[in-house]
Every structure is written in structure tokens, then in C-alpha cells.
C-alpha positions as CSV (number, residue, x, y, z in Angstrom):
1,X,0.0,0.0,0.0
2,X,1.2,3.5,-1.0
3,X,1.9,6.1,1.7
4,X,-0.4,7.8,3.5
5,X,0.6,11.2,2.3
6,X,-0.3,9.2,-0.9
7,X,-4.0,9.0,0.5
8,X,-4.3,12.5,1.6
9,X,-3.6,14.0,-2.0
10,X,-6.0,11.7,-3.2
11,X,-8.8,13.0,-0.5
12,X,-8.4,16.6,-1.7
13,X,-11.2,16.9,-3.6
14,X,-13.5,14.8,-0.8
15,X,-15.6,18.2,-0.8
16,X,-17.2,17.7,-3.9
17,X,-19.7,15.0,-2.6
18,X,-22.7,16.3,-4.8
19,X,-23.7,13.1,-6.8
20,X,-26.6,12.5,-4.4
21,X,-28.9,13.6,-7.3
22,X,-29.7,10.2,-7.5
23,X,-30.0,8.7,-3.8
24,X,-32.6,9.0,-1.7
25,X,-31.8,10.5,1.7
26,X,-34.3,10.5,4.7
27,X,-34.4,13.5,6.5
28,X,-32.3,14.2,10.1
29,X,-35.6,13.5,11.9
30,X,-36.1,10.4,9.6
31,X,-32.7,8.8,10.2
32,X,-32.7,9.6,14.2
33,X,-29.5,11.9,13.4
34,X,-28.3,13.7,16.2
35,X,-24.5,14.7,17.0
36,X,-22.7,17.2,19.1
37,X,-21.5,20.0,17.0
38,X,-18.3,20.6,18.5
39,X,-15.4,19.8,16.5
40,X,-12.9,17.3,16.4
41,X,-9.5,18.0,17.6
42,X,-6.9,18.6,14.9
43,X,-4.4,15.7,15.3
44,X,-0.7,16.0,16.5
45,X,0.5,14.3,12.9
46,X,-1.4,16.3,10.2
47,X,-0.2,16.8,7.1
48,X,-1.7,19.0,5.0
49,X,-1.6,18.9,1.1
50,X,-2.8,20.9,-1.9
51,X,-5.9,20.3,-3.4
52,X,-5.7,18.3,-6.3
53,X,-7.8,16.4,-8.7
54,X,-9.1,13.2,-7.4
55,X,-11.2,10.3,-8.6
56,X,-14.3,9.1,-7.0
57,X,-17.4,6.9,-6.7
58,X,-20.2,6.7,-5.3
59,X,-22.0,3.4,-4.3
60,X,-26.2,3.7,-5.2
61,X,-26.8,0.9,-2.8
62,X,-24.2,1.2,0.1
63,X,-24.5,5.6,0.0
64,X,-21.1,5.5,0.6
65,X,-17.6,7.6,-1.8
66,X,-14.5,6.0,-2.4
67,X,-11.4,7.9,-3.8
68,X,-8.6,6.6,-5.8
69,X,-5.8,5.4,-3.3
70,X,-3.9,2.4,-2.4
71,X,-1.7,-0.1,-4.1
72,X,-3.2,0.1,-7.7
73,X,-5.1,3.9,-8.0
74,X,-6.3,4.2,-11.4
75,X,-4.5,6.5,-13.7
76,X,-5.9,9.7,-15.2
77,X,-6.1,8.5,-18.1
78,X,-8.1,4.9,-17.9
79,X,-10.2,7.4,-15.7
80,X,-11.3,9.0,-18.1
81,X,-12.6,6.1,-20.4
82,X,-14.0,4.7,-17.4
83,X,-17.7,3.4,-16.7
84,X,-17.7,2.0,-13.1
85,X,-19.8,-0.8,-12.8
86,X,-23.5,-0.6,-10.7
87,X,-24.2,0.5,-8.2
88,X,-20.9,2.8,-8.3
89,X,-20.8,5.5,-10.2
90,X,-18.4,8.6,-10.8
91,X,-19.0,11.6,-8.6
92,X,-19.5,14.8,-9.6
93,X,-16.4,16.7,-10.5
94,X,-16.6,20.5,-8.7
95,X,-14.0,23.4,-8.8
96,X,-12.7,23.7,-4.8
97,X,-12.5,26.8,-3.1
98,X,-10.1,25.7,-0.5
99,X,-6.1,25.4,-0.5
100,X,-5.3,22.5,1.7
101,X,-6.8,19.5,3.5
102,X,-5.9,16.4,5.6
103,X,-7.8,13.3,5.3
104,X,-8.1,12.6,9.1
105,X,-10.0,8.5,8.6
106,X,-12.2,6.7,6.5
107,X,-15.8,7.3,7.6
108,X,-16.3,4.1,9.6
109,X,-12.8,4.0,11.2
110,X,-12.3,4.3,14.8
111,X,-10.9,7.4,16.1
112,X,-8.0,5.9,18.0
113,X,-6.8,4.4,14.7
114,X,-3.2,5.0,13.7
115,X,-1.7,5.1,10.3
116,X,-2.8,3.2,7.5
117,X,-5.1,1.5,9.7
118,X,-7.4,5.1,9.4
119,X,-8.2,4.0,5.7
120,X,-10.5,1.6,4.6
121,X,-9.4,0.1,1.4
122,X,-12.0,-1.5,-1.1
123,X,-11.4,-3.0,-4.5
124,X,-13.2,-2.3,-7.8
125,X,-12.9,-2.8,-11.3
126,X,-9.0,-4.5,-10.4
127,X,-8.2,-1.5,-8.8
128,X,-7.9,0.2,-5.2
129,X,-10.1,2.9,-3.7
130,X,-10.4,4.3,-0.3
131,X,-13.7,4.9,1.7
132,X,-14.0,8.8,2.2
133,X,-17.5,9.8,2.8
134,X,-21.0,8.9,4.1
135,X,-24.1,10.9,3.1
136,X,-26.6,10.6,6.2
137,X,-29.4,12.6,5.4
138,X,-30.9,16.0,3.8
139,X,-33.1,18.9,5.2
140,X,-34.0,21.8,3.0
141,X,-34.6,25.5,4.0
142,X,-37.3,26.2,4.1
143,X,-38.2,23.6,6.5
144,X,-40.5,21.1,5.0
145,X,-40.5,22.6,1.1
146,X,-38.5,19.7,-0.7
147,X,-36.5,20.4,-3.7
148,X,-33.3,19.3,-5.3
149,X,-30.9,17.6,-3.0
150,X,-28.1,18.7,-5.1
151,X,-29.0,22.6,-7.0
152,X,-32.3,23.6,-5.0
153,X,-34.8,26.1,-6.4
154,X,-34.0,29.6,-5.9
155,X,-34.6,30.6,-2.6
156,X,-34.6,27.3,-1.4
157,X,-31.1,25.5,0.2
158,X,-30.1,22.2,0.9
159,X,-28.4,20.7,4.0
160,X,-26.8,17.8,3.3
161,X,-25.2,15.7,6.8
162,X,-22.0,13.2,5.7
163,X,-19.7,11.7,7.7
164,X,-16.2,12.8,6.0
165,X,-13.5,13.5,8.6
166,X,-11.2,15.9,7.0
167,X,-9.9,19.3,7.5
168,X,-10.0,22.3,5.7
169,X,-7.7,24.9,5.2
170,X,-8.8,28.1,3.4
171,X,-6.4,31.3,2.9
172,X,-6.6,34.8,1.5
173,X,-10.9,35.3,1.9
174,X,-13.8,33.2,2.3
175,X,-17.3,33.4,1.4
176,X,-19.5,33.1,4.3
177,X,-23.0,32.0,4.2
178,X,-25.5,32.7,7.3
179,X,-28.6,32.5,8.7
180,X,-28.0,35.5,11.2
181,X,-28.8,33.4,14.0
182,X,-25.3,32.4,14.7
183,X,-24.6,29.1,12.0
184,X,-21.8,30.4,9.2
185,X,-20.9,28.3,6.4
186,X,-17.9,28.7,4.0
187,X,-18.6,28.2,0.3
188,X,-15.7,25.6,-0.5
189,X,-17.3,24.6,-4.2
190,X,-18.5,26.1,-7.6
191,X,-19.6,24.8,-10.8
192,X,-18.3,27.4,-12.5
193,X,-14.7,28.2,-10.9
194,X,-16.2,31.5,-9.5
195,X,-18.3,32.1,-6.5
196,X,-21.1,34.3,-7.4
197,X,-23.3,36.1,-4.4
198,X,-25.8,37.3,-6.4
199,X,-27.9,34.2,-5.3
200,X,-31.2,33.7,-4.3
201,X,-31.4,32.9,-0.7
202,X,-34.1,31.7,2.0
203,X,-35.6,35.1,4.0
204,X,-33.0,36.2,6.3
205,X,-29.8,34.8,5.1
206,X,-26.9,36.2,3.3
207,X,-24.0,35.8,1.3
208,X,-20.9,37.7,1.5
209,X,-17.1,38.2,0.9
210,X,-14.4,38.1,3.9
211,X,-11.2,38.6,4.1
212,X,-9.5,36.6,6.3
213,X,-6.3,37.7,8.1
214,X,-5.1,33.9,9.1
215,X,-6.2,31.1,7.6
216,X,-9.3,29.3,8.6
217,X,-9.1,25.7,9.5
218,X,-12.4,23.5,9.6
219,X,-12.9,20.5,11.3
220,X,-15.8,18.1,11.9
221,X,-18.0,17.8,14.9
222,X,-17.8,15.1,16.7
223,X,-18.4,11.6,14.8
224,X,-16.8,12.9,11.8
225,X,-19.7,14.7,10.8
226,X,-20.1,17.5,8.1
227,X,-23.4,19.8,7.1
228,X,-22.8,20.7,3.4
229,X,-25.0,23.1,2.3
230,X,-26.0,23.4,-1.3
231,X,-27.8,26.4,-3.2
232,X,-29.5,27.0,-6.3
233,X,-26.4,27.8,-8.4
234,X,-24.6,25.0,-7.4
235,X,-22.3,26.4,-4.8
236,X,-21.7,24.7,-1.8
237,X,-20.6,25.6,1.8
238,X,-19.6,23.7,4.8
239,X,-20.8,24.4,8.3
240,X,-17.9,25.3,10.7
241,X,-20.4,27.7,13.5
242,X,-23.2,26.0,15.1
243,X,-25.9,28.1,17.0
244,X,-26.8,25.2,18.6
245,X,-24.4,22.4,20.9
246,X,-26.0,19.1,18.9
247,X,-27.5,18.9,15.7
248,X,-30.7,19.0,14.9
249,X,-31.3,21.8,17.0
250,X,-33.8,21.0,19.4
């Protein structure tokens, strides 16, 4: 097995977990979701790397996203001939807002593991992948008014709850989505390469351009968990200030 700095490139792009188009999710409610929002601690031994371009899959019938990693990644270029067999199929390919990132574990790994023993490695098609995220559920905002999981009607956003524990590093400025009642999201995705806030939100939230002195590091809260939200151009933000000590608010 290749090294693990080897797995962490590969998990750069782990934010781009939009290809639940196609999956049904139940609701927080619906799944009995409920973790504590504060995040996990940043470990002694992280290593961050770039962003890069990675190569995923997502499994229909297991909801779960494997990256290229391991002993026998595929190349770039069988990549891109490649039709992964059902129930995977490729992920969604997004442009990443963030500069650097450490893939902490595989979603189901225990906390305490060390090294290589973090990752979970799968084989498909003859070659290796590693488990990187778990979709969980989906709310929308407003509460109640279903639309697209992944580009919601105008006005309209979707929460999105994986397990995917990785950190974030973002530089320079950030875009910060909020509901001004103390939960701030950072776009970290476009489909486009540029984040645009003229965007149609839900009543009482806003969009807006920071500039950020030091860098800011995400983390997940406890669990390994993750609220991505998604709006109706496509852009999408991760969660790092919760109003609220567990999630779903209570």
C-alpha cells in the first residue's frame, strides 16, 4: 500500500460530494441523526496537502464515496474512459474553493486508529479505492419545502449531513453563508470556478465576501460529521459555527 501522504492528496477533492442527485436520503428526523456540533481535535501528525484532482465513486446501494488510493489507484487517463460498474458511479467533478486539507480516517474507522489503519481500502474494477464519505441525510430551508438535494430552487437550500472526517484549510478570503442566527458556512465549491453572491437565498440569510487575516481551519464535529449546504447555483458551503451544541437543534 502507497503512503499515506499518498492517500491525503488523493482526498483533496473529498468536498465535492454532490452526486446525491440520484440517492434518496431521509431526513435528520427520519434517520434519528443527532450529534454534538463541537469539532474534532486537529491531530498532533497532520499533514496537510494541496488540493488536487481526485477520482471518486459513489456506491447507489451502500451511499457510501470512495477515492482513488492504495496499491493500484487508477491512472488519469483509464479514468477517463471509465464506466464503473452498478451500483458505483463517478461523482460529480466540482472546482474547490479551499487550498489544503488532511484526510483525518475513512468514515467508519475508529478514532483511535493510527496510520494506514485510518483508511479503509475497497477493490473495484482491479483497482484500489479508499472509503471517504458517508451521506446521512438531507433537510432543506425552508423547512419542510423539498427540492433538489443537489441545485435547490431559488430561494430554497439544501443541508446535506455526511460523515467525512477531514480538514480544511482556506487562505486569502472566504465566502460566508448565514442564517444571522449564529450558524456560518464557507462556500468551499462552484460549478463554474467562481463564486457568485448574487444568489437567491431563503428570508434572512446572506452571502458575502471576507477577508480573512489567518487562515481558517475547519474540522468536523464530533463523529466525523459535516453539514454541506447546497444552493441554487450549485455552490456549496460547509458548516464550521453552530448556534446550537448538537445537531438537529432541538
Amino acid at each position: 500500500m502507497r503512503t499515506i501522504r499518498y492517500f491525503l492528496a488523493l482526498a483533496a477533492a473529498a468536498a465535492a460530494l454532490a452526486s446525491c442527485m440520484t440517492i434518496s436520503l431521509p431526513t435528520a428526523s427520519q434517520a434519528g441523526l443527532r450529534f454534538d456540533t463541537r469539532p474534532e481535535a486537529v491531530p498532533a501528525d497532520i499533514v496537510w496537502t494541496h488540493v488536487g484532482k481526485a477520482h471518486e465513486l459513489i456506491s447507489v446501494k451502500e451511499l457510501i464515496v470512495v477515492v482513488g488510493g492504495g496499491s493500484n489507484a487508477m491512472s488519469d487517463a483509464d479514468w477517463e474512459k471509465y464506466t464503473p460498474p452498478l451500483p458505483w458511479m463517478k461523482n460529480i467533478e466540482r472546482n474547490l474553493l479551499f487550498t489544503d486539507t488532511f484526510f483525518m480516517r475513512s468514515p467508519v474507522a475508529p478514532e483511535e486508529a493510527t496510520g494506514e489503519k485510518r483508511y479503509t481500502v475497497r477493490e473495484i474494477s482491479g483497482h484500489t479505492w479508499i472509503e471517504l464519505a458517508q451521506p446521512v441525510a438531507v433537510d432543506f430551508v425552508p423547512a419542510g419545502q423539498a427540492t433538489d438535494i443537489v441545485k435547490p430552487a431559488p430561494g430554497h437550500l439544501a443541508i446535506k449531513t455526511i460523515r467525512k472526517p477531514q480538514i480544511l484549510r482556506f487562505t486569502g478570503s472566504i465566502f460566508q453563508l448565514t442564517d444571522k442566527r449564529g450558524n456560518f458556512y464557507v462556500m468551499h465549491a462552484t460549478e463554474t470556478g467562481t463564486p457568485n453572491l448574487d444568489v437567491a437565498l431563503p428570508a434572512g440569510w446572506t452571502l458575502r465576501k471576507v477577508d480573512i487575516a489567518e487562515p481558517l481551519v475547519i474540522t468536523p464535529s464530533q463523529g466525523g460529521y459535516y453539514n454541506i449546504v447546497g444552493d441554487c447555483l450549485g455552490q456549496g458551503y460547509h458548516q464550521y459555527v453552530f448556534a446550537d451544541p448538537v445537531w438537529p437543534a432541538q
